[in-house]
C-alpha positions, 0 to 999 in steps of 0.5 A, a space after each residue: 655703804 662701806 667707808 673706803 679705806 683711801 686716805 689722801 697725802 699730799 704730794 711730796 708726802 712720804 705716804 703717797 701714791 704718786 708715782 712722778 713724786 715717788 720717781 723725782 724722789 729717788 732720782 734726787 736721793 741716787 744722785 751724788 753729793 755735791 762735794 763727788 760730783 765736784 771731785 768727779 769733775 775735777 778728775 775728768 778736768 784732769 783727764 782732758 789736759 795732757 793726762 800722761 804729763 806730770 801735773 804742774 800747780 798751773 795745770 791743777 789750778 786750772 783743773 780746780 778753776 774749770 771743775 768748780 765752773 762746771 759743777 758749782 755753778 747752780 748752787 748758791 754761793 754759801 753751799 759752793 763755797 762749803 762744798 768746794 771747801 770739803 773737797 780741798 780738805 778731802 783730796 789725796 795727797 799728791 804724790 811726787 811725779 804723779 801724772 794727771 791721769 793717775 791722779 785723776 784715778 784717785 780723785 774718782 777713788 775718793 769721790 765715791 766717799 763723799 
């Protein structure tokens, strides 16, 4: 009688066969990080409000209020404020005269760094 050479691994493992674990794991390692998807959102914010004005402090304030709603609102508060913090301290600089949708477009840019 031969001895076979299967060993089992716990699902989860990085050493087993379970496709469904294998598939969770790389969507979950695909996804971006919290701080892009956060200036993802704040850029489509952006987007949906007048993209061809000027953006105002009122309309980047509620951009950033409707964007961290939206993509924080799952995380605990400890992580949302580290990842919102980031993202502040990440942001392009606003140029002067800039519209919305422009600087949307560098939001989008700089999300694909985080």
């Amino acid at each position: 009688m031969t001895q076979s050479t299967h060993r089992y691994h716990p699902p989860g493992s990085p050493l087993a066969s379970d496709t469904t674990t294998s598939e969770a794991m790389r969507r979950v390692l695909n996804r971006p990080s919290l701080a892009s998807q956060l200036m993802t959102e704040i850029a489509h914010q952006l987007m949906d409000d007048k993209p061809s004005q000027e953006l105002t402090p009122r309309c980047w304030g509620d951009a950033l209020t409707r964007a961290h709603d939206r993509a924080l609102k799952k995380a605990p508060p400890t992580i949302a404020h580290r990842v919102f913090h980031r993202v502040l301290e990440e942001l392009p600089a606003l140029r002067l005269g800039e519209t919305g949708g422009e600087y949307s477009l560098r939001l989008r840019d700089a999300a694909k760094g985080l």
